[in-house]
Kinemage of the C-alpha trace (Angstrom):
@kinemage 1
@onewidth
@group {chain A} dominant
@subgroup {mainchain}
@vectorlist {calphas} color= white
{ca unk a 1} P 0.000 0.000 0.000
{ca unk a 2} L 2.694 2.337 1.137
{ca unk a 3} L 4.515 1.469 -2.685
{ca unk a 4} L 1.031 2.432 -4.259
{ca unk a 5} L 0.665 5.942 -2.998
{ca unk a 6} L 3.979 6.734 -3.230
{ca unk a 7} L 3.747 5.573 -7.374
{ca unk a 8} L 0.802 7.877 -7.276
{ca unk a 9} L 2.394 10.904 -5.761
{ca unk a 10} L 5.203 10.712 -8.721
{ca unk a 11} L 3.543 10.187 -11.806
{ca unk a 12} L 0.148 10.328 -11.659
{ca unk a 13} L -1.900 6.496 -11.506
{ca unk a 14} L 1.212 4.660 -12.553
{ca unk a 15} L 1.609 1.089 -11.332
{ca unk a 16} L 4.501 -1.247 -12.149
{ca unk a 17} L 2.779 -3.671 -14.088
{ca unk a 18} L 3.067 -7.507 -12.971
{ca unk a 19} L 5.757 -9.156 -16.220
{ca unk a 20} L 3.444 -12.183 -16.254
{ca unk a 21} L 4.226 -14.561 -18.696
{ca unk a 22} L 1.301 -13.677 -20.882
{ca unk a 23} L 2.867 -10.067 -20.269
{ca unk a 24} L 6.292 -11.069 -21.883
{ca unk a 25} L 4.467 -12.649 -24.894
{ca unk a 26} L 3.029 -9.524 -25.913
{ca unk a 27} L 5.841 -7.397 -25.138
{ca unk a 28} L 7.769 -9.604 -27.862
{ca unk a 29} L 4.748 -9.409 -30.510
{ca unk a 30} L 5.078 -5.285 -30.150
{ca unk a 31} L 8.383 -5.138 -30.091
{ca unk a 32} L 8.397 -7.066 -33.000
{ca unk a 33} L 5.808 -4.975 -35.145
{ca unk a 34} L 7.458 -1.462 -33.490
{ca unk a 35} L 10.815 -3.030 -34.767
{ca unk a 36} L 9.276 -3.779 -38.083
{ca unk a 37} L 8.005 -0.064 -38.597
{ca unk a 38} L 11.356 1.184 -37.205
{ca unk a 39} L 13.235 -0.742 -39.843
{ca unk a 40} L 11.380 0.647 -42.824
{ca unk a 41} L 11.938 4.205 -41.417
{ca unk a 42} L 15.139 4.335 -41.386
{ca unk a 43} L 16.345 1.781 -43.590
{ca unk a 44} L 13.974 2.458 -46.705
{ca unk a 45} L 12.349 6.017 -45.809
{ca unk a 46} L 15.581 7.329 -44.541
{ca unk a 47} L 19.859 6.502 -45.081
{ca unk a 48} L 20.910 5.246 -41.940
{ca unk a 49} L 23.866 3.402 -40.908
{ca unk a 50} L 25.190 1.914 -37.146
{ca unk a 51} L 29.014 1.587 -36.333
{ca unk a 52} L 30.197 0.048 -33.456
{ca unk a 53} L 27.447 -3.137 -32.914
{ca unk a 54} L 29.891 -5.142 -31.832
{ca unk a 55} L 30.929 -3.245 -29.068
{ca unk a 56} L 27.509 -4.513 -27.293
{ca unk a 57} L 26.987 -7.857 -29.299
{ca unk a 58} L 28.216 -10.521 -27.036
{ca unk a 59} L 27.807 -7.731 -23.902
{ca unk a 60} L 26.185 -9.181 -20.909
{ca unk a 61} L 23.722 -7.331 -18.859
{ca unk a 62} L 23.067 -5.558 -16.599
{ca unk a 63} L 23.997 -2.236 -17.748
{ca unk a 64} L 22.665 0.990 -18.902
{ca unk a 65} L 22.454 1.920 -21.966
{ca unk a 66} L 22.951 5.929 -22.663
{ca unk a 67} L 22.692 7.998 -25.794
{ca unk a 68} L 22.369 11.608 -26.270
{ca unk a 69} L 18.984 13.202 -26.804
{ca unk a 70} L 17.535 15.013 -29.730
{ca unk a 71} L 13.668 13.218 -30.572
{ca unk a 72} L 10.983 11.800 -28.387
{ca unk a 73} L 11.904 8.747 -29.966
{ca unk a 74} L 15.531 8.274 -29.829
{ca unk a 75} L 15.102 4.769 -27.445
{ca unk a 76} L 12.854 3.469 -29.860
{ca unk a 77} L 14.420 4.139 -33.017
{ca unk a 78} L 17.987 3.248 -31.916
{ca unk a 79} L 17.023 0.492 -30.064
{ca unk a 80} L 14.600 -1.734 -32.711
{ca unk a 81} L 18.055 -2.346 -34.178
{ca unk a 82} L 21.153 -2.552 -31.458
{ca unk a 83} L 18.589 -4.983 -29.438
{ca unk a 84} L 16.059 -6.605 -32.291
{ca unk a 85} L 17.699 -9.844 -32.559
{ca unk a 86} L 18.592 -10.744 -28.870
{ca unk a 87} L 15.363 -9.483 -27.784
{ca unk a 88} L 13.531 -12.302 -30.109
{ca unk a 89} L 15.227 -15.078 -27.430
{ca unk a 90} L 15.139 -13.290 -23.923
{ca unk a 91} L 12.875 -10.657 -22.524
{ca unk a 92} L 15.866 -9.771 -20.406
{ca unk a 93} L 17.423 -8.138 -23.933
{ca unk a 94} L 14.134 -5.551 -24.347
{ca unk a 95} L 15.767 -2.484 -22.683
{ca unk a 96} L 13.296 -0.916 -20.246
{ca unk a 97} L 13.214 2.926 -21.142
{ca unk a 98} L 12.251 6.260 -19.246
{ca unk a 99} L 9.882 8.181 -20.849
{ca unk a 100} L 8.279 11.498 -19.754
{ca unk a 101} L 4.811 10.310 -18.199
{ca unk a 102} L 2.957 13.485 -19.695
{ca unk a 103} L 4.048 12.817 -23.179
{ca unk a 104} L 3.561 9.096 -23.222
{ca unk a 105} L 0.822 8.274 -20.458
{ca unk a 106} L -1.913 10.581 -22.294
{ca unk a 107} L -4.549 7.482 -22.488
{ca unk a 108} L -5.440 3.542 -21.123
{ca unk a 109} L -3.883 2.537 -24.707
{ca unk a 110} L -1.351 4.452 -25.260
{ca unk a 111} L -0.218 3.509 -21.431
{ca unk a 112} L -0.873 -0.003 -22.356
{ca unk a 113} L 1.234 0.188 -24.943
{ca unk a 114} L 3.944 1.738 -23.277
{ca unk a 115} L 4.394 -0.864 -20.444
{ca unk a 116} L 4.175 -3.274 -22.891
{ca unk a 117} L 7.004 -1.816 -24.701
{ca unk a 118} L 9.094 -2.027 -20.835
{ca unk a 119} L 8.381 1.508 -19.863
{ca unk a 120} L 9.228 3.103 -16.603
{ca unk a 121} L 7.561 6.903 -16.927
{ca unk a 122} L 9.309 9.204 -15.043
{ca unk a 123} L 7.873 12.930 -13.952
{ca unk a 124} L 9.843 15.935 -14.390
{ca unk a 125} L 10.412 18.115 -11.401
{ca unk a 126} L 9.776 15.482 -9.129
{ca unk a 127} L 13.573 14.923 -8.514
{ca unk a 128} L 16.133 11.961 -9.403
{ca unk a 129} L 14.368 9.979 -5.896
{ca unk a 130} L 10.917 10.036 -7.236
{ca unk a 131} L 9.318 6.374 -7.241
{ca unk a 132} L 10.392 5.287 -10.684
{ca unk a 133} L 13.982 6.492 -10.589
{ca unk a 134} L 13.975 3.420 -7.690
{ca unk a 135} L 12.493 1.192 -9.775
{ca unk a 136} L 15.201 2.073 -12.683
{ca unk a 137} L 17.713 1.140 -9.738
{ca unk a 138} L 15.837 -2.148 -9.303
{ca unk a 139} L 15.636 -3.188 -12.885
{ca unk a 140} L 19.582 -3.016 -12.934
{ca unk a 141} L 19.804 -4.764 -9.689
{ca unk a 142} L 18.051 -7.497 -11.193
{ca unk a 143} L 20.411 -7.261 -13.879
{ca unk a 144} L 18.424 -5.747 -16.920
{ca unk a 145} L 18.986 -2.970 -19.454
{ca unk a 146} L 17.891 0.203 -18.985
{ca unk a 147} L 18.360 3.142 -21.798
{ca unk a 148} L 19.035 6.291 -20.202
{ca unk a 149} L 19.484 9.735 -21.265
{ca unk a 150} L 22.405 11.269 -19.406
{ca unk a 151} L 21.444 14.964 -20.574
{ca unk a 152} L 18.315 14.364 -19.096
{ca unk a 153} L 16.231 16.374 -21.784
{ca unk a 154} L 16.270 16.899 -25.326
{ca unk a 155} L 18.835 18.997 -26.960
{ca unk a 156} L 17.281 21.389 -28.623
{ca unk a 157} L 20.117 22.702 -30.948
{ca unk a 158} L 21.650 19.618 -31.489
{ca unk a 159} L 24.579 19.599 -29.067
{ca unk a 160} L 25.511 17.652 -26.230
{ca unk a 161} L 24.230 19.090 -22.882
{ca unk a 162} L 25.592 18.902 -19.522
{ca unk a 163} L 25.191 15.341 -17.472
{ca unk a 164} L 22.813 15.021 -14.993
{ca unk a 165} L 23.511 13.467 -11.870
{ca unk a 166} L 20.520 11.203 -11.725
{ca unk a 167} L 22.147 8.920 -14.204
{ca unk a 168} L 25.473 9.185 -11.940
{ca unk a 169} L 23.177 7.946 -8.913
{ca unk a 170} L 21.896 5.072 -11.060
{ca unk a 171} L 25.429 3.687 -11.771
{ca unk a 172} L 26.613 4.461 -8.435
{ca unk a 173} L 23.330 2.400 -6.702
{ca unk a 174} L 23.247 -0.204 -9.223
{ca unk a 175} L 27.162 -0.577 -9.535
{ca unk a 176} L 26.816 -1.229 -13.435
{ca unk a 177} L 28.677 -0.521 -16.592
{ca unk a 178} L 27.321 1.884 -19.152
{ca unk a 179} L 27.428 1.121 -22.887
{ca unk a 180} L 27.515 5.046 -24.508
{ca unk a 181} L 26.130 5.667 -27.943
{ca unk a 182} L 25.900 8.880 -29.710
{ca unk a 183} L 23.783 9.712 -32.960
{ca unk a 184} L 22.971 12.198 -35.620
{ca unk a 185} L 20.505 13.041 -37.799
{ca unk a 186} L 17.020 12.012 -35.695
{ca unk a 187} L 16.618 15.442 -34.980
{ca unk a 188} L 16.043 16.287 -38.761
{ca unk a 189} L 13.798 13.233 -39.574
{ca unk a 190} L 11.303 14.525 -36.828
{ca unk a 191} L 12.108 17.758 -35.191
{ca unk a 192} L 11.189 19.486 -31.945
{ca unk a 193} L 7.772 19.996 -32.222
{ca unk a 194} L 6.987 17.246 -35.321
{ca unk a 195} L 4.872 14.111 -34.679
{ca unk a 196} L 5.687 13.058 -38.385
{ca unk a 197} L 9.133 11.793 -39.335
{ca unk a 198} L 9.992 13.321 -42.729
{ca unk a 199} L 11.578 11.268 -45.014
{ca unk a 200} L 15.126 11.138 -46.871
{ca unk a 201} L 17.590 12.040 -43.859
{ca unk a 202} L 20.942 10.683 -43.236
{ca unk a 203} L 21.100 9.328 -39.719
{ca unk a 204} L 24.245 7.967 -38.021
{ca unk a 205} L 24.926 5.752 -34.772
{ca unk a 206} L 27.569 4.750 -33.442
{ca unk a 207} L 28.168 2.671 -29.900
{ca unk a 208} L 31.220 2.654 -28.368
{ca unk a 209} L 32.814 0.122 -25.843
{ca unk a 210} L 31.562 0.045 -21.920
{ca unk a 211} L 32.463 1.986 -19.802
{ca unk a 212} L 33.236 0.849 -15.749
{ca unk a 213} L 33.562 3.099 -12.935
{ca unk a 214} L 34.823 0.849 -10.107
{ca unk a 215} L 36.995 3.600 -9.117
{ca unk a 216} L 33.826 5.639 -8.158
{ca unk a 217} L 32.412 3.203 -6.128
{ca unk a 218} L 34.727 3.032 -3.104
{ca unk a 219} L 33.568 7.132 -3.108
{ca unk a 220} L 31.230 8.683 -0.733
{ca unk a 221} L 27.222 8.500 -2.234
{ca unk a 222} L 27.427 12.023 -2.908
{ca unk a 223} L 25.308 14.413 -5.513
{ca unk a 224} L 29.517 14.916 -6.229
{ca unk a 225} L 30.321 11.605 -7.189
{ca unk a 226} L 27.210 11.276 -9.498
{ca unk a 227} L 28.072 14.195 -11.543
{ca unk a 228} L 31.164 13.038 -11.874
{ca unk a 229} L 30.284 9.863 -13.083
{ca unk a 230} L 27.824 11.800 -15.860
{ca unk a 231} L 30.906 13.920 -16.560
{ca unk a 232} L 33.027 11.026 -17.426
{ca unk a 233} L 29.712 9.329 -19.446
{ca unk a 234} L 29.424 12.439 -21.383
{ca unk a 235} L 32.730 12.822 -22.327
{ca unk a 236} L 32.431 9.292 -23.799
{ca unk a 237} L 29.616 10.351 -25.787
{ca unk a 238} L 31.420 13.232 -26.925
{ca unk a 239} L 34.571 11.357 -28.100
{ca unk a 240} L 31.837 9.336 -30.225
{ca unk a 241} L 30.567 12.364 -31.994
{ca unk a 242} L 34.572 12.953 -32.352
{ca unk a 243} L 34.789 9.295 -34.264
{ca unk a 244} L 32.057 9.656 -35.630
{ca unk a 245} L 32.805 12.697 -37.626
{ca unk a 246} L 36.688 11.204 -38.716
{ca unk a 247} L 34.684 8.223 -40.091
{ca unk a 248} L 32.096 9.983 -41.765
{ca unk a 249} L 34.775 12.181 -43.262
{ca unk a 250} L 36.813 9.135 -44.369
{ca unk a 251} L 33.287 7.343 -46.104
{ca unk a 252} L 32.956 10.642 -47.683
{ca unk a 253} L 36.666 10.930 -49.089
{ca unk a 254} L 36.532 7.529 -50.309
{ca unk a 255} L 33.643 8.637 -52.614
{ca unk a 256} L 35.264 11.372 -54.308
């Protein structure tokens, strides 16, 4: 009881639902037709290419999984592909993702949907202890994926943002590695503000290798040590927008 009104004090009606069995089966049938749609929008509508999937092929969980920010959609898009094919043997391999629970828990179907799809909404304002930053905490603990957004908010111009130190507090918690990834080009298939995706974009993705912070862990619990520990994720990011620019440049000079 004490779980349920505390759920209800950070984002809205929200209750973890119960991962029955019949639960996981569905889960895998929308993933499966999300994945499907995904596919043909970027692969057919749009030109879009991933570097760097074996850097998390044979990677065990748990860990989080944290990308830069730039559509509502970034988890979805990005990860229909990184995760498709290990997801189709072991519900452990669907990455639960964090969503903001007014943009994605307007309806009974659409929030259906969304837990299906391993959702854990999150409120803004409410603070990096609100109910469902635990339960992001727990998911690692029980050795899942979760895909995080370090930034903690979409860039609006395109360029990396400052860490947050909820994500630091998450790693710190759940003593887990973090897989970065950086990518370019979402931003112009649907824009701030689009519910569309336009059509004919070059996107680019790249994942780099984990990353391990065992040296932060013998640290005090501190709001310090979690920024510090989003410093060091974003600066991972950042050297993938570095590599990912030399080998763009490279695919480019090789066409001339």
């Amino acid at each position: 009881m004490q779980g349920k009104e505390e759920t209800n004090k950070t984002c809205g009606r929200w209750i973890p639902p119960k991962e029955t069995f019949i639960f996981r089966m569905v889960s895998k049938v929308l993933t499966l037709l999300t994945s499907i749609f995904v596919w043909i929008l970027l692969y057919v509508m749009n030109n879009t290419r991933f570097y760097g999937l074996n850097n998390i092929k044979n990677e065990k969980a748990p860990f989080i999984f944290a990308s830069n920010h730039t559509t509502m959609f970034d988890s979805a898009f990005i990860d229909c592909t990184v995760f498709f094919k290990r997801s189709l043997f072991s519900y452990k391999w669907l990455p639960y993702h964090t969503p903001e629970y007014g943009n994605f828990y307007k309806n009974r179907l659409l929030s259906w949907y969304m837990d299906h799809v391993k959702c854990i909404p999150v409120e803004r304002g409410k603070g990096i202890d609100q109910f469902s930053q635990k339960k992001v905490t727990e998911k690692l603990k029980e050795g899942n994926i979760v895909h995080i957004f370090p930034e903690g908010t979409r860039s609006r111009t395109g360029e990396l943002l400052e860490g947050k130190a909820g994500v630091g507090k998450r790693v710190y918690e759940a003593k887990v590695k973090v897989v970065p990834c950086y990518h370019e080009g979402m931003r112009n298939m649907l824009p701030v503000g689009k519910t569309i995706p336009e059509i004919g974009k070059k996107i680019r993705v790249i994942i780099g290798k984990p990353i391990f912070f065992d040296e932060y862990f013998s640290m005090p619990n501190t709001p310090e040590t979690w920024k510090a520990i989003a410093g060091k994720i974003m600066n991972e990011i950042s050297s993938l927008k570095q590599n990912l620019q030399e080998i763009e440049k490279i695919n480019d000079d090789n066409k001339k």
